[in-house]
C-alpha positions in Angstrom: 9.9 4.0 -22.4 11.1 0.8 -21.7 10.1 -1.5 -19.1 13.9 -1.0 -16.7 13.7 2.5 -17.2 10.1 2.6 -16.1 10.9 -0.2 -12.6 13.6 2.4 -12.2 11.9 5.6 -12.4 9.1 4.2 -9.9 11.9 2.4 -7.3 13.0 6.4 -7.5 10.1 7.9 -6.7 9.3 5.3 -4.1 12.5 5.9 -2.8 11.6 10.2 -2.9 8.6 9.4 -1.0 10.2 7.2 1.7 12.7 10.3 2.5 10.2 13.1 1.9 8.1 11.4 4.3 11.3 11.0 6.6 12.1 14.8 6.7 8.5 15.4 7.4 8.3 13.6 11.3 5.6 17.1 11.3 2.9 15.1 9.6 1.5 12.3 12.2 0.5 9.4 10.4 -3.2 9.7 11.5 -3.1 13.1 9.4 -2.1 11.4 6.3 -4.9 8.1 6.9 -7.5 11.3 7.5 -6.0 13.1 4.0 -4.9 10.5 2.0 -6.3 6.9 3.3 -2.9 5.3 3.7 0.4 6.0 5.7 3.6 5.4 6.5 2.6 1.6 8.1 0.6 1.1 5.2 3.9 1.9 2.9 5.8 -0.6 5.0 3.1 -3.2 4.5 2.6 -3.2 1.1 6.6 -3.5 0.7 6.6 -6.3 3.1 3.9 -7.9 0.9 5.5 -7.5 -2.2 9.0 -9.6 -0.6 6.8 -11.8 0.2 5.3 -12.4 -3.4 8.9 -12.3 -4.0 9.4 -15.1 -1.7 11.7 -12.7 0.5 11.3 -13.4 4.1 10.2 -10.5 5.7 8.6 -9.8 9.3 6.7 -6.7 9.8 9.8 -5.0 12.0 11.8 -5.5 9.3 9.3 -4.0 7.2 8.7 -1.2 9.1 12.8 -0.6 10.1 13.2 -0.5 6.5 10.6 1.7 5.3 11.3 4.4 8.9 14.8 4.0 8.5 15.1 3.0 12.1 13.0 0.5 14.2 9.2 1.3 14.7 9.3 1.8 18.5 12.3 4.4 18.4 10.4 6.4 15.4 7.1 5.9 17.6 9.4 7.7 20.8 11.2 10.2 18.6 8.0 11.9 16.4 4.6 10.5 17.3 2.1 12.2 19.2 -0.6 11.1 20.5 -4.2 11.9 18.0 -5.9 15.0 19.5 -10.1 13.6 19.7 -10.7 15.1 16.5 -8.1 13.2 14.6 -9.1 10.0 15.9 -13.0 11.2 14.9 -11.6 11.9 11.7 -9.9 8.5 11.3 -13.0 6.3 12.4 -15.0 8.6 9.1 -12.2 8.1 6.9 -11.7 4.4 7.9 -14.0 2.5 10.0 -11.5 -0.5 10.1 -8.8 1.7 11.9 
């Protein structure tokens, strides 16, 4: 495989992942740090990181707007619920920094 079809096939999957994660608003991001050690902020971070090693300007809203689709806070209103105890205990096992 060449090295365009290969950026291309991994900008898709990204691109999967972004709007599987999307249609999921079900899965709180605390369940996928507890499952998988990264979320949806993590996804928008590491985007905004790479623009930056890009030198794209990017700010973490934008980031974050671009990976949710909309801006953080309305996502935040719309879908996420606050972490029941055992979540959060979860989260401090899985990830101490968090």
């Amino acid at each position: 495989m060449d090295q365009q079809t290969r950026i291309e096939l991994e900008a898709a999957a990204f691109r999967r992942l972004r709007q599987h994660l999307s249609e999921r608003t079900d899965v709180q991001n605390v369940d996928l740090m507890n499952v998988a050690g990264f979320c949806r902020n993590c996804l928008s971070r590491w985007y905004q990181e790479e623009a930056q090693k890009r030198d794209v300007a990017m700010s973490e809203a934008e980031a974050r707007e671009a990976f949710y689709g909309m801006p953080y806070d309305v996502w935040r209103s719309m879908y996420q619920t606050d972490a029941a105890d055992t979540q959060k205990a979860d989260l401090a096992k899985a990830d101490p920094a968090h």
